[in-house]
C-alpha positions as CSV (number, residue, x, y, z in Angstrom):
1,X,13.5,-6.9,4.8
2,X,10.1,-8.5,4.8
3,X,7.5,-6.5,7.0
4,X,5.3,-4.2,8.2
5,X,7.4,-1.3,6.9
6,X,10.1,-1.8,4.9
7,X,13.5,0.3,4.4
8,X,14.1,2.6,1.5
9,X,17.7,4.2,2.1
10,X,18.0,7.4,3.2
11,X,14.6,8.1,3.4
12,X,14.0,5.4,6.1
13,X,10.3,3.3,6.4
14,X,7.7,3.5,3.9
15,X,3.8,2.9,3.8
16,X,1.1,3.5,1.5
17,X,-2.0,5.0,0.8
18,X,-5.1,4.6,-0.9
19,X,-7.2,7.3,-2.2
20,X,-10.3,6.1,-2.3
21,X,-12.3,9.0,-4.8
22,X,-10.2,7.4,-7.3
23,X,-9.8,3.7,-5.9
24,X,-12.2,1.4,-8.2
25,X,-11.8,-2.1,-7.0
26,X,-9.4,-3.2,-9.3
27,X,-7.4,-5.0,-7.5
28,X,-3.5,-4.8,-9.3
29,X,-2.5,-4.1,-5.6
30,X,-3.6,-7.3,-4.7
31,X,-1.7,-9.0,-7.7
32,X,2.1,-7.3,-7.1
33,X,2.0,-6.9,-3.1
34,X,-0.7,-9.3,-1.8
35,X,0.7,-9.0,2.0
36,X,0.2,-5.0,1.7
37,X,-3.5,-4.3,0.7
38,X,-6.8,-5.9,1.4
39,X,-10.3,-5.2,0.0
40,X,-12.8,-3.5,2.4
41,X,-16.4,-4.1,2.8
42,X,-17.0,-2.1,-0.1
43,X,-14.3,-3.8,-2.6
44,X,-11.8,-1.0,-2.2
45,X,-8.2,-1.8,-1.5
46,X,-6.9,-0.9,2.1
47,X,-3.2,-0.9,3.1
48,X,-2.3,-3.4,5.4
49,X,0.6,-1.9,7.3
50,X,0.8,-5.3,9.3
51,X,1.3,-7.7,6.6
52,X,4.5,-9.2,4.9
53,X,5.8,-6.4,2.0
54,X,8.6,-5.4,0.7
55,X,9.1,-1.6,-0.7
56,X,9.3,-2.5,-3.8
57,X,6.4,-4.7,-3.7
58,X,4.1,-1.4,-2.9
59,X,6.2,0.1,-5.4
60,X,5.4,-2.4,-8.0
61,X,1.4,-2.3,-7.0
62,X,1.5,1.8,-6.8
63,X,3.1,1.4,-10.5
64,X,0.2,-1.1,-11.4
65,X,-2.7,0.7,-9.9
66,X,-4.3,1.9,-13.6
67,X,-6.6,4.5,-10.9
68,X,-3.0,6.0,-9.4
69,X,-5.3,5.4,-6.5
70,X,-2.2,4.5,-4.6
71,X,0.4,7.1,-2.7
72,X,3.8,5.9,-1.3
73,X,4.6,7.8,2.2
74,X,6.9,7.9,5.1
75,X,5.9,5.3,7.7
76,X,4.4,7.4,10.9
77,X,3.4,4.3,12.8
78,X,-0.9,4.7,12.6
79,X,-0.9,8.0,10.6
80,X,-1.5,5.5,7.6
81,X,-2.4,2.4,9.4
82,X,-5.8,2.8,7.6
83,X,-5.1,3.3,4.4
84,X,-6.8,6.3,3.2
């Protein structure tokens, strides 16, 4: 399923986070789940909990992310709408 918050099993809808002490711009997120992250004003990636993602997509860009800037969580509707 394509969308704001895919299914994983048994452990129901994921999201992602972004840490952004350790985020530095480089933008592998971008590469493996475009839909799922954007840059912010100040070239950090943001998860975009509205945008067309699979699981493994954020998976994938969590995996890729040389900063392990990037935290797979339980979707809680806004808790991490922005990202951080």
């Amino acid at each position: 399923m394509i969308g704001s918050s895919g299914s994983t099993g048994a452990s129901g809808r994921v999201a992602a986070r972004v840490d952004h002490d350790l985020c530095a711009g480089v933008t592998e997120c971008l590469r493996w789940a475009p839909g799922a992250f954007r840059l912010d004003e100040d070239g950090l990636s943001v998860f975009a909990p509205s945008g067309a993602w699979t699981p493994g997509q954020l998976m994938a860009a969590r995996d890729s992310c040389p900063m392990r800037a990037i935290t797979i969580v339980p979707d809680r509707g806004n808790d991490a709408a922005d990202g951080r």
